[in-house]
C-alpha beads as a LAMMPS data file, in Angstrom:
LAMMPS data file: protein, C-alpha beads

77 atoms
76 bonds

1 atom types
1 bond types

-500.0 500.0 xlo xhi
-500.0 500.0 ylo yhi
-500.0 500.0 zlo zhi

Masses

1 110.0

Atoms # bond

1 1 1 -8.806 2.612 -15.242
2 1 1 -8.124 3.522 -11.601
3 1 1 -5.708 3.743 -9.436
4 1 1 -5.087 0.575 -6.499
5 1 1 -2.748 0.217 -3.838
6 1 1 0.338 -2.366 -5.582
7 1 1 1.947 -4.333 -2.475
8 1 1 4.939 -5.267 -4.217
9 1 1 5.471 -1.190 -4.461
10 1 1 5.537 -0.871 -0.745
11 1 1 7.496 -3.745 -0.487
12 1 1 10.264 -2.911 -2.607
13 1 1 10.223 0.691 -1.040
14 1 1 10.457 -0.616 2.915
15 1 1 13.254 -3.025 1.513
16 1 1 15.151 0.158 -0.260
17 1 1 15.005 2.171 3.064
18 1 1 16.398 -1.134 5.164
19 1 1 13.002 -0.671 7.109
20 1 1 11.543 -3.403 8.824
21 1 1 7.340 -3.597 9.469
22 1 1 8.288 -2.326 13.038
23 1 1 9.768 0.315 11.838
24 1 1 6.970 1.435 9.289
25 1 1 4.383 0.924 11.595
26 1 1 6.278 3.245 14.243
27 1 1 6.254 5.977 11.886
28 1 1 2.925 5.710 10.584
29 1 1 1.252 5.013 14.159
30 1 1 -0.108 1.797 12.448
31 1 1 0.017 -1.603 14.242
32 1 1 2.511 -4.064 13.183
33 1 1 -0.570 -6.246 11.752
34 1 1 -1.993 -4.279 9.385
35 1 1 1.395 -3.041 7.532
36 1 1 2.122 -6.507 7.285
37 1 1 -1.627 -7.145 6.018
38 1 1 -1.209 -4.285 3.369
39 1 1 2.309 -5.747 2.186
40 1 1 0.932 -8.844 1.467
41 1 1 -1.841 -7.995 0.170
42 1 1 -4.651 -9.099 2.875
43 1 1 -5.760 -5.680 2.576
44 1 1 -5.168 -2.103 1.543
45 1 1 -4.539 1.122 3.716
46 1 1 -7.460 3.911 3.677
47 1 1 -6.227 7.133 2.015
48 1 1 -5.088 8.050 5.283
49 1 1 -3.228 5.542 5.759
50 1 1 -2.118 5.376 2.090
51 1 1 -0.970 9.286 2.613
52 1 1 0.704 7.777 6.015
53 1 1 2.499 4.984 4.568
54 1 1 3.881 6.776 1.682
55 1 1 5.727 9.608 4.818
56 1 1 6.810 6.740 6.142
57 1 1 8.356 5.281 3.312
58 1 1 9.718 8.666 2.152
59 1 1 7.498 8.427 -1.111
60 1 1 4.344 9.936 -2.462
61 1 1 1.172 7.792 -2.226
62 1 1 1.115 7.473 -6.060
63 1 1 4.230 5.873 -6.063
64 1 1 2.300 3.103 -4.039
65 1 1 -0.380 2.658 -6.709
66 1 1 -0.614 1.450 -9.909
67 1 1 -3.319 1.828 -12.667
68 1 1 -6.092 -1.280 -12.418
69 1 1 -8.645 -1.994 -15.195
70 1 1 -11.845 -2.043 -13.499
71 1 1 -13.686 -4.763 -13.988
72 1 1 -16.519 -4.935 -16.661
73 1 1 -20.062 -5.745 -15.868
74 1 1 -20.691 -9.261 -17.432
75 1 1 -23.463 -9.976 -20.100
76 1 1 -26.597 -10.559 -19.055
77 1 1 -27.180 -14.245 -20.610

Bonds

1 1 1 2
2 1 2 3
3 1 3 4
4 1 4 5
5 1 5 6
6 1 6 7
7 1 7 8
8 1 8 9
9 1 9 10
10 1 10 11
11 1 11 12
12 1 12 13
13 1 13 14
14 1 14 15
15 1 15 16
16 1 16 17
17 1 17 18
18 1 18 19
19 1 19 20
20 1 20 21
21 1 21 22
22 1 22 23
23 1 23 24
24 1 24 25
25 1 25 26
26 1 26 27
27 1 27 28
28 1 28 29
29 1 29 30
30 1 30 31
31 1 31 32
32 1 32 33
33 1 33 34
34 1 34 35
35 1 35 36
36 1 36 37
37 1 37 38
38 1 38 39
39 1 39 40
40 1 40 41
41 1 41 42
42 1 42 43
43 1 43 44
44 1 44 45
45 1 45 46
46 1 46 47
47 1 47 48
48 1 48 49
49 1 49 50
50 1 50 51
51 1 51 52
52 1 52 53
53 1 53 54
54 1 54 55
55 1 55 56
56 1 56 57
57 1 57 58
58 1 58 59
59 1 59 60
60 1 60 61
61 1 61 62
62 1 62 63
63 1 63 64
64 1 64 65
65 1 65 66
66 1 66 67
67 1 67 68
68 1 68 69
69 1 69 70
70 1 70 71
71 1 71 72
72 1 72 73
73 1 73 74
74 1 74 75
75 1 75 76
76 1 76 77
């Protein structure tokens, strides 16, 4: 198990606060681009920026994650 970056979290959190992906990426010196990419799951923030988004959403970075099953290594045939 490990723990991934969960969209939907940082979603729900920027809708809680009213924020808009402006906003968010003004206080986390991000573009407007890649909050949106992270949000919708193009991609996901560095820990840097995981640590940044998280001030910016008035949250701690874990509360951005949840735990992912890694994937098994399949059978060699």
């Amino acid at each position: 198990m490990q723990l991934c970056f969960c969209p939907a979290k940082a979603k729900s959190r920027r809708l809680e606060l009213t924020l808009s992906f402006s906003d968010v990426a003004r206080r986390t010196s991000m573009s407007y681009h890649a909050v949106r990419n992270w949000e919708m799951g193009i991609s996901a923030p560095r820990p840097s920026s995981l640590r940044a988004l998280a001030a910016a959403l008035e949250c701690q970075p874990a509360d951005l994650c949840e735990l992912a099953q890694a994937a098994e290594p399949k059978a060699a045939a």
